[in-house]
C-alpha positions in Angstrom: 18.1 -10.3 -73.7 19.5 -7.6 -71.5 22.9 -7.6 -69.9 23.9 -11.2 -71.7 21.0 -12.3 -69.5 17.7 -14.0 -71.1 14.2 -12.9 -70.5 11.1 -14.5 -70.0 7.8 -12.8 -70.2 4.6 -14.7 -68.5 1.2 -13.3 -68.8 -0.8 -14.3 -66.3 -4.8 -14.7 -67.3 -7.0 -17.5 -65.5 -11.1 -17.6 -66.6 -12.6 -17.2 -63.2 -13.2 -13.9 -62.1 -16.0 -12.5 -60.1 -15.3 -8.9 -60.3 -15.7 -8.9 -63.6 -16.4 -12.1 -65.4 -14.6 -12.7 -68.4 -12.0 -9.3 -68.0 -9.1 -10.7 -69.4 -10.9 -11.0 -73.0 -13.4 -8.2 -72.5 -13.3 -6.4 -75.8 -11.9 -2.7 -75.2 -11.9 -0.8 -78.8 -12.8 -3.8 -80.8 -9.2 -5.4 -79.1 -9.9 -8.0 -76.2 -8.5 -6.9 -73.0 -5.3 -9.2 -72.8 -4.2 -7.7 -75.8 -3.0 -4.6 -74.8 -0.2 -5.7 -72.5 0.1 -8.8 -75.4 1.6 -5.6 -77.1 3.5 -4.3 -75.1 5.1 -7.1 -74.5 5.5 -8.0 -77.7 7.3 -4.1 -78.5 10.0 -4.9 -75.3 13.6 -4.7 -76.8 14.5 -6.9 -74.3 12.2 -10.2 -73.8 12.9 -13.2 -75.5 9.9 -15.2 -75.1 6.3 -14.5 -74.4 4.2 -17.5 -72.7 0.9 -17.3 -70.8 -0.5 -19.0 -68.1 -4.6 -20.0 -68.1 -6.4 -22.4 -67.6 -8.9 -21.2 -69.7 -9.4 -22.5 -73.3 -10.9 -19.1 -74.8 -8.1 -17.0 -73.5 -5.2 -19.2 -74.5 -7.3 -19.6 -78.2 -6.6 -15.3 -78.1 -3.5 -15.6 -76.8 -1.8 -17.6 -79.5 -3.8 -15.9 -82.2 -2.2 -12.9 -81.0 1.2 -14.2 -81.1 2.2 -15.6 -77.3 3.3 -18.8 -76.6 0.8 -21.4 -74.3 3.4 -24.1 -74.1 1.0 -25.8 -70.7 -2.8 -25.2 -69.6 -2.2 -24.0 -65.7 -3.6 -26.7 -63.4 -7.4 -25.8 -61.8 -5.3 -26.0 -58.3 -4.0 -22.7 -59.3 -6.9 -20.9 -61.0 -9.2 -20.2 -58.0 -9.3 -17.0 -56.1 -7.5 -18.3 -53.3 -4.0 -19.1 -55.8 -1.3 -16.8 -56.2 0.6 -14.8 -58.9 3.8 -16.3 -57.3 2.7 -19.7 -57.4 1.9 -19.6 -60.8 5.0 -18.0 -61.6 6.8 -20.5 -59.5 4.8 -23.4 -61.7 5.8 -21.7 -65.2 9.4 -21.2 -64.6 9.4 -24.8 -63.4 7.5 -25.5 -66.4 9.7 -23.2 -68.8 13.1 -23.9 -67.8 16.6 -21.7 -68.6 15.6 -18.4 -68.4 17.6 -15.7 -66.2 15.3 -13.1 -65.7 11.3 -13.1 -65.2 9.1 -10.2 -66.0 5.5 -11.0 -65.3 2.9 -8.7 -66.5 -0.7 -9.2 -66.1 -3.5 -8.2 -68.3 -5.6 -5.9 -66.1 -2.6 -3.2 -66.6 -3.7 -2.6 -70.2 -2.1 0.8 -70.1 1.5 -0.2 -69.3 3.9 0.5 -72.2 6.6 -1.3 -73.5 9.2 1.7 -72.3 7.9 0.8 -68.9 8.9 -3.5 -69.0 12.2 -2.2 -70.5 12.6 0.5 -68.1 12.3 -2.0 -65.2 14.4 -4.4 -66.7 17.2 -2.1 -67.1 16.6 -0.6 -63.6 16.7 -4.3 -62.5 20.4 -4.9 -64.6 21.8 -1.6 -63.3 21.3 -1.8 -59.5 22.0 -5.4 -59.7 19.0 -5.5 -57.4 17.3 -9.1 -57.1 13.5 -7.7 -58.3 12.2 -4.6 -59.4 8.7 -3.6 -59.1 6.6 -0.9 -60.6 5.0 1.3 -58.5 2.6 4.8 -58.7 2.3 8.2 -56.4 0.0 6.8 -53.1 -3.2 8.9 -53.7 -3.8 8.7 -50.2 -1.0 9.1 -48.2 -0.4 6.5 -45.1 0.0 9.1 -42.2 -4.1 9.8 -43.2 -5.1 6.8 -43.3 -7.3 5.2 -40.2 -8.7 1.7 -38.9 -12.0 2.0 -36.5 -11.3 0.6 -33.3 -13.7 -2.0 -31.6 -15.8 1.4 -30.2 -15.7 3.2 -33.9 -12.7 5.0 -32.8 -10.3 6.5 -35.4 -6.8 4.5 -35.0 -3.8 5.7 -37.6 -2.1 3.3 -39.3 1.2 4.9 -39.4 2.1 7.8 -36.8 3.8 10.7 -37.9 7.0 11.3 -36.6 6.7 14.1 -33.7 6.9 17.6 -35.3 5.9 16.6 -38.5 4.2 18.9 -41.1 0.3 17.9 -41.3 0.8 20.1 -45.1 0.4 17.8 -47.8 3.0 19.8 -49.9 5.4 18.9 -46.8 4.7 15.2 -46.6 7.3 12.8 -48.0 6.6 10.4 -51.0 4.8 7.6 -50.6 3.9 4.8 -53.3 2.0 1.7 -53.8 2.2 -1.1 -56.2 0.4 -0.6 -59.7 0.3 -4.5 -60.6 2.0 -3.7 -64.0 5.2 -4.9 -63.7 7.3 -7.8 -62.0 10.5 -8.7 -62.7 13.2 -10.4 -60.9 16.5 -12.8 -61.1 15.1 -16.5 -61.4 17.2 -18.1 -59.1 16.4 -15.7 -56.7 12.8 -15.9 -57.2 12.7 -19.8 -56.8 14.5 -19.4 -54.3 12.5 -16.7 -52.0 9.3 -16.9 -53.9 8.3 -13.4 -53.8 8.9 -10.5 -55.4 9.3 -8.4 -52.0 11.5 -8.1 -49.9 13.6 -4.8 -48.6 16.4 -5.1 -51.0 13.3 -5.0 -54.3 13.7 -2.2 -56.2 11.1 0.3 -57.6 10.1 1.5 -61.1 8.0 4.2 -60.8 5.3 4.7 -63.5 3.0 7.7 -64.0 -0.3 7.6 -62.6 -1.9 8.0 -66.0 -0.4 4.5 -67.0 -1.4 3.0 -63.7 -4.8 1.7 -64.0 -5.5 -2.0 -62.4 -8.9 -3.2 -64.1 -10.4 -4.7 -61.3 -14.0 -3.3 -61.2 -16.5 -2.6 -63.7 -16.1 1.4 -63.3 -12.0 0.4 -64.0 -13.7 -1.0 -67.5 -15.6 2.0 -68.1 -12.5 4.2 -66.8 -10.1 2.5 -69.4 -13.0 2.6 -72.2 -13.5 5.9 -72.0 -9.5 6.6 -72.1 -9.3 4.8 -75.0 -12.4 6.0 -77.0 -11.3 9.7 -75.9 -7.8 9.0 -77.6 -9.6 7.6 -80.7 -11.8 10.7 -80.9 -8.2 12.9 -80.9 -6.5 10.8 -83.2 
């Protein structure tokens, strides 16, 4: 609870996944992958229940053996590539009734800390904002980025506002989502059904915590973090 206001946590895991089959349970460090934010979860000061949402029997058999609720087994109309993180948020809050605040973290962010779900909770409570996001430092930033034209021709995607530096020490910030953390009013989000809109507020999170599994070279990326750590510790 932050604020007087009570908090829901859903994790967000289906079975299908052609990327990389299997990713939310891929063991990482002897720990399957789901674990991780599972934890961090788990360490919030501020969450007051922890449910997930699969439809797959293997990950909601982790799941609970790892402590987190599966109060439903999400419907195969929502578990194909073509369904949405909002309309399976929409489905567990409808599901999962009386909560005032949603924070929904999903398991391919497996280095998001706890200090980051409370950090955009709190950001959330403060600016009295409707949803906060978490966001990293754009590694490529939107004036240099191009589309090809029909003839192969370079075509910016943004134009620079005449004068403007071309130094990339003069360029102003630009950020992108990092997938690790959503969290918004619930009445607000049943109401507009997205976390985005202008008045959504950002949490930004270091790059180093910003990974988003989504390729096999992500897995490899995130193993090699983790067994580097080990090798330290």
């Amino acid at each position: 609870m932050i604020g007087g206001r009570s908090v829901l946590a859903l994790v967000t895991a289906r079975g299908g996944s052609k990327g990389v089959p299997g990713k939310n349970i891929l063991p990482v460090a002897g720990r399957p992958l789901i674990q991780w934010t599972l934890e961090a979860a788990r360490a919030s000061r501020y969450i007051d229940r922890l449910i997930l949402s699969s439809d797959e029997p293997a990950i909601i058999r982790i799941a609970t053996q790892l402590g987190c609720e599966a109060p439903f087994v999400r419907d195969a109309a929502l578990a194909g590539d073509e369904s949405s993180s909002i309309d399976v948020a929409v489905d567990a809050l409808e599901r999962v009734r009386g909560y005032d605040l949603l924070v929904l973290l999903q398991p391919t962010s497996p280095l998001r800390a706890a200090s980051d779900i409370d950090g955009a909770l709190e950001a959330l409570e403060a600016s009295g904002a409707p949803a906060c996001v978490s966001v990293r430092a754009a590694e490529d930033h939107p004036y240099w980025t191009f589309r090809l034209d029909a003839s192969g021709r370079l075509r910016r995607y943004v134009d620079p506002p005449d004068g403007a530096s071309a130094r990339r020490q003069d360029l102003p910030p630009a950020w992108c989502l990092n997938g690790a953390v959503y969290a918004a009013r619930v009445a607000w989000f049943l109401r507009e059904k997205t976390f985005l809109t202008a008045h959504t507020l950002a949490f930004p999170m270091p790059a180093e915590r910003s990974l988003d599994i989504d390729t096999d070279a992500d897995v490899a990326y995130f193993k090699s973090i983790v067994e580097g750590s080990q090798l330290r510790s």
